[in-house]
C-alpha positions as CSV (number, residue, x, y, z in Angstrom):
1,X,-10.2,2.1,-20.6
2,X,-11.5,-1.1,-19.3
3,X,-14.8,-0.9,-17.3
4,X,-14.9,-1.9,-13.6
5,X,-18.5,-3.4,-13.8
6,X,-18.4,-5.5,-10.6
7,X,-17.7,-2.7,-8.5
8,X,-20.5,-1.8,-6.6
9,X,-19.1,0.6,-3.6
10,X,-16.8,3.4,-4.4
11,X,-14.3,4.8,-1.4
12,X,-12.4,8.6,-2.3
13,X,-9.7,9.6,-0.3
14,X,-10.3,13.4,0.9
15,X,-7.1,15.0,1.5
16,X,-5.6,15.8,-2.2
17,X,-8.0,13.8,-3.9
18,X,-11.2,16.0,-3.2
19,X,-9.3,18.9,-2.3
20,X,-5.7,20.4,-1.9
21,X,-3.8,20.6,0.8
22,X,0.1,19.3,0.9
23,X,0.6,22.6,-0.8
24,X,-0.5,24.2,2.2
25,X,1.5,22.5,4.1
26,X,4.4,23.3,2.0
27,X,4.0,26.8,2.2
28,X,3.2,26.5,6.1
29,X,6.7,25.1,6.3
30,X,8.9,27.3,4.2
31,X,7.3,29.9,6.5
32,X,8.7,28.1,9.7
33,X,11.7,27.7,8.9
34,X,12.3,31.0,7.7
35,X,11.3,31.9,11.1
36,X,13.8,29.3,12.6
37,X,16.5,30.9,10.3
38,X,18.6,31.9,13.0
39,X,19.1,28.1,13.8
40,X,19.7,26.3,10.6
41,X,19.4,26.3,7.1
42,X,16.0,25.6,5.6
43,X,17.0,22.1,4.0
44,X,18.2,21.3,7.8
45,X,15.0,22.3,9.3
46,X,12.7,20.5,7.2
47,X,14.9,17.1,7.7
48,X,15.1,17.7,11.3
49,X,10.8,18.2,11.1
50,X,10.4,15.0,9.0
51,X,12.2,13.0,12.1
52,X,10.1,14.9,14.7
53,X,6.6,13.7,12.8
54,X,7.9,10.7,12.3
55,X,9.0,10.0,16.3
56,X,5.5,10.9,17.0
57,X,3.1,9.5,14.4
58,X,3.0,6.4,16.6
59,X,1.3,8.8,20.0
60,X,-0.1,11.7,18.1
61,X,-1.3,10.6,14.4
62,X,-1.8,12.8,11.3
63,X,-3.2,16.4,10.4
64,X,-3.0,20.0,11.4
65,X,-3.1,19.4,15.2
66,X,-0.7,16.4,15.4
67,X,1.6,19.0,12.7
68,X,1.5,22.1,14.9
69,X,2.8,20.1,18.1
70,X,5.8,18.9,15.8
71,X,6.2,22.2,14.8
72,X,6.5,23.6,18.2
73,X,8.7,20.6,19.3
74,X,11.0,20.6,16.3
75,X,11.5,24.5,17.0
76,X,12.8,23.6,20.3
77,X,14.6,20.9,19.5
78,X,16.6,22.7,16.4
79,X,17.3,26.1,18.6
80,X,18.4,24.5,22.0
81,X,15.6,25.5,23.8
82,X,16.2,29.2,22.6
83,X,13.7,30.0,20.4
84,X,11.8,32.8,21.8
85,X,7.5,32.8,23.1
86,X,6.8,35.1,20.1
87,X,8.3,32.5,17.7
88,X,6.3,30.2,19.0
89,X,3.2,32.5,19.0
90,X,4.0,32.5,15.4
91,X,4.3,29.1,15.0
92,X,1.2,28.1,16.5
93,X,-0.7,30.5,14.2
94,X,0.9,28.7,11.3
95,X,-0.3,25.9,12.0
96,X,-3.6,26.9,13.4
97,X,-4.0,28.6,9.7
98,X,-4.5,24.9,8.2
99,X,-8.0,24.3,10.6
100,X,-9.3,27.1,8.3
101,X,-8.5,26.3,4.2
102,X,-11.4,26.2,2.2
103,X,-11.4,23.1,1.4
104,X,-12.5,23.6,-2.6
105,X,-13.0,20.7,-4.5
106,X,-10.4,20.0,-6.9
107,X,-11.3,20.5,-10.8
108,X,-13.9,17.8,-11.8
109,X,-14.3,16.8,-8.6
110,X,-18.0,17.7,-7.5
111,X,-19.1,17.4,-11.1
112,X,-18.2,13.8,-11.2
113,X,-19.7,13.1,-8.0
114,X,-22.9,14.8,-8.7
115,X,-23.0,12.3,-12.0
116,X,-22.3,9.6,-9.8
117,X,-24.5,10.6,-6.7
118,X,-27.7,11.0,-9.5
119,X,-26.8,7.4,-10.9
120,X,-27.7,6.2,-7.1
121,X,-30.6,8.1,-6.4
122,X,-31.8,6.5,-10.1
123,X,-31.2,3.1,-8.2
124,X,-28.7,2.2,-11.0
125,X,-25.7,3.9,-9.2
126,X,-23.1,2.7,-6.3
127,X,-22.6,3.4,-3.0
128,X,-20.0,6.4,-2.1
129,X,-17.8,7.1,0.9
130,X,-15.3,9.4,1.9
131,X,-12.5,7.6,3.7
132,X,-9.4,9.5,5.0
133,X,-7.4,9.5,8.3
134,X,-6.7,12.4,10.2
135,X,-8.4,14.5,13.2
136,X,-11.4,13.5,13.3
137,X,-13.0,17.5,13.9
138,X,-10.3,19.3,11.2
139,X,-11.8,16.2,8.3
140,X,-15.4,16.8,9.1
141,X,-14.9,20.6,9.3
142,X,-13.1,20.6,6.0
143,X,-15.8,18.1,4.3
144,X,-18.6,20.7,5.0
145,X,-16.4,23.4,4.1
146,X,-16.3,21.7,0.9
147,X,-19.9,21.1,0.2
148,X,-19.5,17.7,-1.2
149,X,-21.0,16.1,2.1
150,X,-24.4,15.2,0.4
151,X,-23.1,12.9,-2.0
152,X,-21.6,10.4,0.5
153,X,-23.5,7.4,1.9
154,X,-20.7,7.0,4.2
155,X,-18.1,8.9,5.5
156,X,-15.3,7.1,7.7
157,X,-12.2,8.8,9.4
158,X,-9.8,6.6,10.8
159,X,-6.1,7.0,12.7
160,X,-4.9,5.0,10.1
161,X,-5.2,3.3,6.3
162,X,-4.2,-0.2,7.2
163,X,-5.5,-3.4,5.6
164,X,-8.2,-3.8,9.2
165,X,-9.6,-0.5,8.2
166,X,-10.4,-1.1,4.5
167,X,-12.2,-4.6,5.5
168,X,-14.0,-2.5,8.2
169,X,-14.9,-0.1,5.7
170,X,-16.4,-2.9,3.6
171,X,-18.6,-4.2,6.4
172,X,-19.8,-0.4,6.5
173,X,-21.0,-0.4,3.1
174,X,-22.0,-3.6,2.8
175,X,-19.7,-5.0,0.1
176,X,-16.9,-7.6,-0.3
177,X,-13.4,-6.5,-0.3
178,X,-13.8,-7.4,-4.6
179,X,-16.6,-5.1,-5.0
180,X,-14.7,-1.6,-3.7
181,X,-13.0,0.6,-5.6
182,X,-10.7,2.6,-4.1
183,X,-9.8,6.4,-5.1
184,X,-7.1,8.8,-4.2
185,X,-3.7,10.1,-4.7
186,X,-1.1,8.2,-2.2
187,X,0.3,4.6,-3.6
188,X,0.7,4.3,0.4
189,X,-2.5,5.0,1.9
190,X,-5.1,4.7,-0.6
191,X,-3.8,1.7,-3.1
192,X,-1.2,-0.2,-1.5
193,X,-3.2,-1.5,1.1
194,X,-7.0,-1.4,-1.2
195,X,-5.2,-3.7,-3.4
196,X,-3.8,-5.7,-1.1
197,X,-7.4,-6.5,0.1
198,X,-8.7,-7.7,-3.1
199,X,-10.1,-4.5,-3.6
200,X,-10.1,-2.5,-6.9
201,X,-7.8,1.0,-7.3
202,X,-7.6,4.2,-9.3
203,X,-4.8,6.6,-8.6
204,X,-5.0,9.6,-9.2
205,X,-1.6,11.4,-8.3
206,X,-1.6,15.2,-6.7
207,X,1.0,17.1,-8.1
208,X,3.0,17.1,-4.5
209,X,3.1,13.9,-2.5
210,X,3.9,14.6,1.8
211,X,7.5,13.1,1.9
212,X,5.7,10.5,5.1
213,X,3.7,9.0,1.7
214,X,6.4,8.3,-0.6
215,X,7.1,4.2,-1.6
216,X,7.6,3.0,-4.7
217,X,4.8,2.1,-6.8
218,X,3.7,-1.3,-8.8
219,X,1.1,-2.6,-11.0
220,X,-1.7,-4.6,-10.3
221,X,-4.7,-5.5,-12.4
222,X,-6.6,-4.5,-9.8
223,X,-5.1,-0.7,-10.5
224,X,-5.7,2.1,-12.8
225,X,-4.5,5.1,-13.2
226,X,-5.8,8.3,-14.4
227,X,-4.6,11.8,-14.7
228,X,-7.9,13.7,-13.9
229,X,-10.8,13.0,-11.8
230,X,-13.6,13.5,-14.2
231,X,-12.0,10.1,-15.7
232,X,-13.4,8.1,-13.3
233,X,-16.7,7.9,-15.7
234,X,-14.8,6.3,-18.8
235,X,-14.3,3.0,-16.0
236,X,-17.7,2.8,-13.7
């Protein structure tokens, strides 16, 4: 695999990439809706849930918190106003259940950063960021949980992965858009817009994608793609 030798910042998506977490979610809403039962089918409830998340991305953002409030409205919406307080009760511990995953690095994961983190402290290695969006409290929470806070020069958590937040992340770390490499497992978040930035990308897909991050992918020759994490050594 070809090496990426003018790279000289390295950015890693969190969610997925560092550590599950769609699966969560997945099981979170199969619970739901068998709890909603009484209302609808379970392929109905999880359609009528994607349109709730999606009406309020715009007001209320991503992760557990902004989930949980779809949750609650979606259950309202789909049962008339009928679903009952202890439903809800329910529901809300659901989702509250998601503030408190472990967070455990994915296989490779801290090994490979430990590799990359001693290459720095050697003064031959690059800088390293976590970058994600999401709640600001539920990312941090989870990036302790995980342990792998001490091999990160930066971390950055932002509303959003557009274009304006990868060149803001380059001012961060002190870089030109050319020199970052980009790491994670959505086309939509983490390459699509890297790439478009003259940035560098390695995807590295999870083995469930959140239907909200679904496009259709490209090449680039800024972009490679690996199938487990530890191969991010055969390219740096």
């Amino acid at each position: 695999m070809e090496k990426l030798d003018h790279i000289k910042a390295i950015a890693f998506d969190a969610d997925d990439t560092l550590w599950a977490l769609q699966n969560y979610f997945e099981d979170v809403e199969h619970e739901y809706c068998e709890l909603l039962s009484a209302y609808g089918k379970e392929k109905e409830i999880s359609a009528a849930l994607f349109e709730t998340e999606s009406r309020n991305m715009a007001d209320l953002g991503y992760g557990c918190k902004a989930f949980t409030l779809s949750l609650v409205e979606n259950a309202i919406r789909v049962s008339y106003g009928k679903v009952e307080a202890n439903v809800i009760a329910q529901i809300l511990d659901l989702g509250k259940s998601l503030l408190h995953l472990d967070a455990k690095p994915l296989e490779g994961v801290e090994e490979t950063l430990a590799l990359l983190h001693e290459k720095k402290k050697e003064g031959r290695g690059l800088k390293l960021a976590v970058f994600t969006k999401g709640e600001l409290q539920d990312q941090e929470n989870k990036l302790w949980r995980s342990g792998l806070q001490r091999y990160f020069d930066v971390v950055s958590i932002v509303s959003d992965k557009k274009p304006e937040a990868y060149r803001r992340l380059c001012r961060e770390m002190e870089v030109k858009p050319e020199e970052l490499l980009m790491v994670g497992n959505s086309f939509k978040s983490d390459i699509a817009p890297a790439l478009k930035i003259g940035a560098s990308a390695v995807h590295i897909p999870f083995h469930t994608t959140w239907a909200h991050e679904k496009i259709e992918e490209f090449e680039h020759p800024n972009l490679r793609r690996i199938s487990r994490f530890a191969q991010l050594l055969e390219i740096l």
